[in-house]
N, C-alpha and C positions, 0 to 999 in steps of 0.2 A: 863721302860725307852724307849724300842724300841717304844712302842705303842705311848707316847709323842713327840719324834721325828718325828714319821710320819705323827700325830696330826697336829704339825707345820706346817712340810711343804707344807703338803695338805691345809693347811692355808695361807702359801705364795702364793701356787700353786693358790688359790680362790681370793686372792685378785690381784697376778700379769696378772691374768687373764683379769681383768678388764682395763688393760691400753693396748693402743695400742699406739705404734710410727709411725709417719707419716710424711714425710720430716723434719726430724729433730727437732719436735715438739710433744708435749705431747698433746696425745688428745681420752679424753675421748668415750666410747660410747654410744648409747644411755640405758637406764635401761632394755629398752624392749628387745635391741640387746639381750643384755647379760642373761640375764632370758628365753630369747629364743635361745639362744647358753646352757649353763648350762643342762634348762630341755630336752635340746636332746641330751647332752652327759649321762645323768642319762636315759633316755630313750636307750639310745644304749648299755649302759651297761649291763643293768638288761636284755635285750630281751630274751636270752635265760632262762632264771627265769619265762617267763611270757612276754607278753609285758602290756606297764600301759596303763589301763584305760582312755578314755579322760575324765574324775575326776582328777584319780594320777597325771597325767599332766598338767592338771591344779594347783592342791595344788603346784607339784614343782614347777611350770612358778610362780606360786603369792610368793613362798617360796622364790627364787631367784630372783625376781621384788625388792619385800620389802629389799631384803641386798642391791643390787645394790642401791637403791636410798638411800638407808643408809650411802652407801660408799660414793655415788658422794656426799651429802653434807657432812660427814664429813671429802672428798677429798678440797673441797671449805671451809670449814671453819679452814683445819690445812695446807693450803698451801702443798696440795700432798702427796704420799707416806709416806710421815716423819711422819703423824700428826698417826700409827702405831705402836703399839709393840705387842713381841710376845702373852705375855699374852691376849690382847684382840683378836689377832689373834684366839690361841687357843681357848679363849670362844664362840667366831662366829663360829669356826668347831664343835666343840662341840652341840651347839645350832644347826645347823644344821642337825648334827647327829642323834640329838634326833628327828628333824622334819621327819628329810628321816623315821626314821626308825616308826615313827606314820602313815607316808601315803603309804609307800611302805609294801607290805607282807613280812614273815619270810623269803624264798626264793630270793624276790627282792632285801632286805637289802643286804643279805649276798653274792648276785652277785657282788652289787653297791661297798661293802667293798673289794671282791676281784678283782675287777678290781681298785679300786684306789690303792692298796697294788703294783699290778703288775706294774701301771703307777711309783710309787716309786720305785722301783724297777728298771724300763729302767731307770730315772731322777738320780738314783745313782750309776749307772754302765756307764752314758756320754750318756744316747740317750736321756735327754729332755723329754718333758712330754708328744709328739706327739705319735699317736699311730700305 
């Protein structure tokens, strides 16, 4: 049960990632922004594991490319945030999961999982997902 809740969140966490506020207004970034924001929070994570390959770096920037433009149209085709739920949430983490852990080593994975655990961790104790 704990492992699906954290599932989630880290699903919220991926997709509220993607939105930024800016005067008062919703707006989007670009696919590249965020595929290049993403693959270097997963690069900073793993580093003590290893640092990744400019390969691994590549597969995560294309892995986090391909959701982002996934998201932005079907942010454009369900009118925003709403057009979401958990369960698809979850299966995008999941999917994801399963990519990191094809392109990342045994070590990398398992940095990459315990740094997202610790980021739950501050986000459930009031410090936000900042680090």
């Amino acid at each position: 049960m704990k492992k699906i809740i954290l599932t989630l969140m880290l699903a919220v966490v991926s997709l509220s990632s993607f939105a930024q506020f800016g005067g008062g207004q919703f707006q989007m970034p670009k696919p590249e922004e965020m595929a290049t924001r993403r693959a270097d929070q997963v690069k900073e994570q793993v580093k003590d594991a290893g640092q990744l390959t400019d390969e691994q770096y590549k597969k995560v920037y294309d892995l986090y490319l391909k959701q982002s433009k996934d998201m932005q149209a079907k942010m454009s085709e369900g009118g925003g945030m709403g057009g979401f739920n958990m369960e698809e949430m979850q299966k995008q983490q999941e999917a994801t999961n399963k990519a990191l852990k094809e392109i990342l080593s045994e070590e990398q994975f398992k940095a990459y999982q315990k740094a997202q655990e610790e980021m739950m961790k501050r986000f459930q104790q009031g410090g936000g997902f900042g680090g």
